[in-house]
N, C-alpha and C positions, 0 to 999 in steps of 0.2 A: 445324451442318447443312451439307453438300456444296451447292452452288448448279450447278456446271458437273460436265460427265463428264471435258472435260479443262483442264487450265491446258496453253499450249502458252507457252515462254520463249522468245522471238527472234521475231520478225517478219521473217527473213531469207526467202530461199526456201524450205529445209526446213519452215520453222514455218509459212510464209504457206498451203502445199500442204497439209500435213497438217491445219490448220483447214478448209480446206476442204474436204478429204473429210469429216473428220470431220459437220464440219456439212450436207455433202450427205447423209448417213446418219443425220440427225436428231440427232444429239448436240448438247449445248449444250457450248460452246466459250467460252471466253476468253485472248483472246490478249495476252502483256504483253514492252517492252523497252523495256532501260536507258536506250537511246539518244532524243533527243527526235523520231525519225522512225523509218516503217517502210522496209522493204525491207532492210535489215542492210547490207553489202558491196556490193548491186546498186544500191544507191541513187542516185539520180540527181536533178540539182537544178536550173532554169531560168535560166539568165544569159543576156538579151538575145536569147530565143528560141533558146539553144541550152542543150541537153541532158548536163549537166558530171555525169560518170561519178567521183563525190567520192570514192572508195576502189579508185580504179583501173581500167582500162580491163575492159568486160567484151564478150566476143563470143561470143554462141550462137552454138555449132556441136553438131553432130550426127550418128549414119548411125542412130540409135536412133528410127524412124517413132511409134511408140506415144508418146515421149516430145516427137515435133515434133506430135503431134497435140493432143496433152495441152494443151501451154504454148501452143498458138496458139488457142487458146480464148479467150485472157483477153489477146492483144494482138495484129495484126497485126504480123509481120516486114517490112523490106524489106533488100534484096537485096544488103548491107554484106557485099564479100568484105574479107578480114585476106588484106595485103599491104605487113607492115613493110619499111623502109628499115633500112638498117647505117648510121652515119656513122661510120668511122676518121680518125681528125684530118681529117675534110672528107673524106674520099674518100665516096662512095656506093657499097654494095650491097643487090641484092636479096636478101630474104630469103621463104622460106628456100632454101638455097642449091640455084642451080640454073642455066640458063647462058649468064642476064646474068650472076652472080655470076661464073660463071669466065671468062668473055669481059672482063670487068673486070679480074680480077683477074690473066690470064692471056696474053690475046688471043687464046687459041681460040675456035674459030669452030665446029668439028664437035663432035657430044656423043661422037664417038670417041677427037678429040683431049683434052677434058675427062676423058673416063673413063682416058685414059693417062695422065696429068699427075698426078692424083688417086693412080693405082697407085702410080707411081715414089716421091710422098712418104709412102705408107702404109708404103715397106717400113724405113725409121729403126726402127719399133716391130716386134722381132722374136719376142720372148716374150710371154704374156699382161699384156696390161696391168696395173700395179697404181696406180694413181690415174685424176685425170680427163684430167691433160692426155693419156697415153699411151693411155688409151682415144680421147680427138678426135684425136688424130694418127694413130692407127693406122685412124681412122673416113675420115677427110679430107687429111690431109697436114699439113705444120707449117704454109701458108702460112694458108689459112685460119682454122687455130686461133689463130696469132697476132694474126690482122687481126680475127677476129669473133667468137670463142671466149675467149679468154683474158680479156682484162680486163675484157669483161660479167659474165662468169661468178663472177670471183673478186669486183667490185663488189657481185653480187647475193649471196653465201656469206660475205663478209667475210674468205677464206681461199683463201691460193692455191691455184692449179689442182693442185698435188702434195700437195699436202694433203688433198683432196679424192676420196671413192670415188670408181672407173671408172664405178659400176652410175648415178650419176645421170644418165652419157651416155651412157646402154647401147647407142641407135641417134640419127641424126643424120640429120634427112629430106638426101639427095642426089637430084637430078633432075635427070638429064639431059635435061632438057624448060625449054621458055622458060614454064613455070606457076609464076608467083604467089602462086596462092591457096594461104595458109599451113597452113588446118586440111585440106586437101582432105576434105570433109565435105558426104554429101547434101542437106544442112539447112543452112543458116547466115543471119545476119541480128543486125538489132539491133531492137525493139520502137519501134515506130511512137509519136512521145510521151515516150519515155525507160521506164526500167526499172519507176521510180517507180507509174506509172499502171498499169503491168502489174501488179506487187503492191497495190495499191490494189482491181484489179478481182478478186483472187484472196481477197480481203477483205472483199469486198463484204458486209454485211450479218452480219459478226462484227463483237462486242466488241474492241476493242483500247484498251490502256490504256499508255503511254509516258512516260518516265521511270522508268521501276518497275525496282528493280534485286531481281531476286528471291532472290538471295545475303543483302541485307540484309534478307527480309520472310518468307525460308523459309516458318515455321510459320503464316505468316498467310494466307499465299496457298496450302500443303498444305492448308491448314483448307480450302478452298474447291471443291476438286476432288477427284473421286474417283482421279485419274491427272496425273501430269507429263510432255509433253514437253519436254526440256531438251534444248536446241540450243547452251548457253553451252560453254567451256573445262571439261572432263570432272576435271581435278586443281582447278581452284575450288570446283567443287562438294563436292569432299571434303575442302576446305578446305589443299589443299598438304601432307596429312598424308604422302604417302609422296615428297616433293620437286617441284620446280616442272618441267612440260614445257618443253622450248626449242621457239622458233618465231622464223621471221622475220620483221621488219616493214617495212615499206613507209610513207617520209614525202614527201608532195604539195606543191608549191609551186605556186598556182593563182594565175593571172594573168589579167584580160582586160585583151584589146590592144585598140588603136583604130586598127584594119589588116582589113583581110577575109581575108587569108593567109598563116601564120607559117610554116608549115612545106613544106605541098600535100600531106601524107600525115596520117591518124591515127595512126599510129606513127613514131618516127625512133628505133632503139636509136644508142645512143654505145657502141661498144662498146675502146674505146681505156680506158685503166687513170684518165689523168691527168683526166681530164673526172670531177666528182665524182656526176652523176646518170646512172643507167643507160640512163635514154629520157624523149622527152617526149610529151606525146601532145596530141593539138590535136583536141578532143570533135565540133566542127562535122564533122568530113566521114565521122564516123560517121552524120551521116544528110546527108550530100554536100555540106554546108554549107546549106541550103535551111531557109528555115522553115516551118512546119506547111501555109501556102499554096504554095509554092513557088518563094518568092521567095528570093535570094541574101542572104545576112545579111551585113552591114557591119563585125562586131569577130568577133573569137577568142576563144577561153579556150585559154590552155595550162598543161598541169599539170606539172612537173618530177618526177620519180620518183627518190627515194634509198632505196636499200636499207641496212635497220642491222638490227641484233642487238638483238631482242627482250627487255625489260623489265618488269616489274611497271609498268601505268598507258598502256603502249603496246597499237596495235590488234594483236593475232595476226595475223599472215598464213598464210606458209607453215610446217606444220610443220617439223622436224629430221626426217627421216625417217634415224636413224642407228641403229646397234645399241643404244646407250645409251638413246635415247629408247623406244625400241621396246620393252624389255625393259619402263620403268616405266609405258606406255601399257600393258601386259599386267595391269600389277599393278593400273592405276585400272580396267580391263575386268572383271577379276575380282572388286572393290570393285562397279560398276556391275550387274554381273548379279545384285547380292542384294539390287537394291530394289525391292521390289517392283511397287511404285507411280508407278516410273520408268523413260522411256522415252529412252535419251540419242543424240540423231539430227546431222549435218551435220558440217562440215567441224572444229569444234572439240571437239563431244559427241565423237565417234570418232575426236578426234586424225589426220587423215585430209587429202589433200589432195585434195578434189574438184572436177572443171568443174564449170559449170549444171545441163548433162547428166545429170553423171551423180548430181548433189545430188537431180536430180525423179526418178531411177531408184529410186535407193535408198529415197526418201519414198514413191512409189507402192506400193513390194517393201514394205515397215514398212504403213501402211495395210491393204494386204492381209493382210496379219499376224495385225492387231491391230484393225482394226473389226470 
């Protein structure tokens, strides 16, 4: 006998939102994942009053009003602009590039001068580009590519920049302006409390049950519910029958210091080849270093970020978003749309690389769907 209308798999964003609608629309719900915590990827964990972002830095941003209205229901934002640093063997730039970046790297002074500097190196690349570096060269000029493109890029890919499609650097924010702020986005902020609380309050008063891997319990937990959302990896679910998707992964080295400041920024990318982590991130001064009172905290945490090539027992990150993967992501969609009884949603169900954003977009559009 069905106990719930839906079993929803993942506790992430996608899964935390769509229990809640659902259960705002009187549905009985239960929500289950593998992991011994909720919040998926957003998850966030307390060290010494500060708020460690364990699967990687995450910043809402936004120009989508419906969808800042939505999420700030369940946490207060505060006012966290995203304003990485470049470090090349020690040199510092601003990112993204704009005209500290070229006043650095250049010593121009006017955005006129900038904008000529920039011309003269674009014209090397004369015919359409065919990889990535000849797309960023043709975007920005060599000097930059080399200084803050290149050995990031190929760090975070595993594969040189020639090797590499044009289409992943299709555009390259340029500003001729002294701004900063990296998402330039109407909305932005980080959740007052960490991510944690926020998914907890979007939880509130559902079932959730953790550790449960529902690959392992399939028919026990379909026994349960009249409907499945499945938020896990879209080719596990069908057990790797038409081959395995690539993705890439992302491994953390988390430290607390006993220092109140390692870096002075939340962001620092390394983006030189020889440094083997792509950036590190230092969690306090995404909420300005201050704790819940106001006061200045006395240690760090900093997380190291390596970028590697995704394995069976590793976390997914980013898809491959290649022709190859593409083609057999088509063939697990077409698999997917004949079950009935299942709804397969978020950044790994759709093989899909999604912001926050646009993860509550998508969940909201599916809700309206389907309640």
């Amino acid at each position: 006998m069905t106990k719930y209308d839906y079993l929803v798999v993942g506790a992430g964003l996608y899964g935390a939102i769509f229990a809640r609608e659902a259960k705002n629309r009187g549905k009985s719900v239960l929500v289950i994942d593998r992991r011994p915590q909720i919040a998926g990827n957003v998850y966030t964990k307390e060290v010494e009053g500060i708020h460690v972002h364990e699967y990687g830095a995450h910043i809402f941003h936004t120009n989508n009003k419906k969808v800042w209205d939505y999420i700030t229901q369940f946490a207060e934002f505060n006012c966290f602009t995203n304003s990485p640093v470049a470090n090349y063997k020690g040199e510092l730039y601003s990112l993204p590039f704009n005209m500290y970046t070229f006043n650095k790297m250049w010593g121009v002074v006017t955005p006129e001068e900038a904008a000529e500097k920039i011309a003269e190196q674009r014209k090397e690349i004369t015919g359409e580009p065919q990889n990535l570096e000849e797309q960023a060269i043709s975007l920005v000029g060599r000097d930059i590519y080399e200084k803050l493109i290149k050995g990031y890029t190929e760090k975070q890919w595993g594969r040189d920049c020639r090797e590499l499609p044009a289409f992943i650097i299709r555009r390259l924010p340029v500003r001729l302006t002294f701004d900063n702020n990296y998402f330039n986005a109407l909305y932005q902020g980080i959740p007052v409390g960490g991510y944690t609380k926020m998914v907890e309050n979007l939880l509130d008063g559902i079932e959730v049950r953790l550790n449960e891997d529902y690959l392992l319990k399939r028919e026990e937990y379909n026994a349960l519910a009249e409907k499945v959302i499945y938020t896990g990896p879209i080719d596990a679910f069908f057990e790797y029958r038409l081959g395995t998707l690539e993705y890439r992964s992302v491994r953390f080295e988390t430290e607390l210091l006993d220092i109140p400041n390692f870096q002075g920024n939340a962001a620092v990318n390394y983006t030189d080849r020889e440094t083997p982590w792509t950036r590190i991130i230092e969690h306090k001064w995404f909420e300005f270093g201050k704790d819940a009172e106001g006061n200045d905290l006395p240690k760090t945490v900093i997380s190291r970020e390596y970028s590697s090539e995704w394995k069976p027992g590793d976390e997914p990150y980013y898809p491959v978003n290649d022709e190859k993967n593409g083609a057999l992501y088509a063939q697990y969609k077409a698999l997917a749309e004949k079950e009935e009884n299942v709804i397969f949603g978020g950044r790994l169900g759709e093989y899909k690389y999604y912001d926050m954003d646009a993860t509550i977009a998508a969940v909201l559009q599916k809700c309206e769907e389907v309640l």
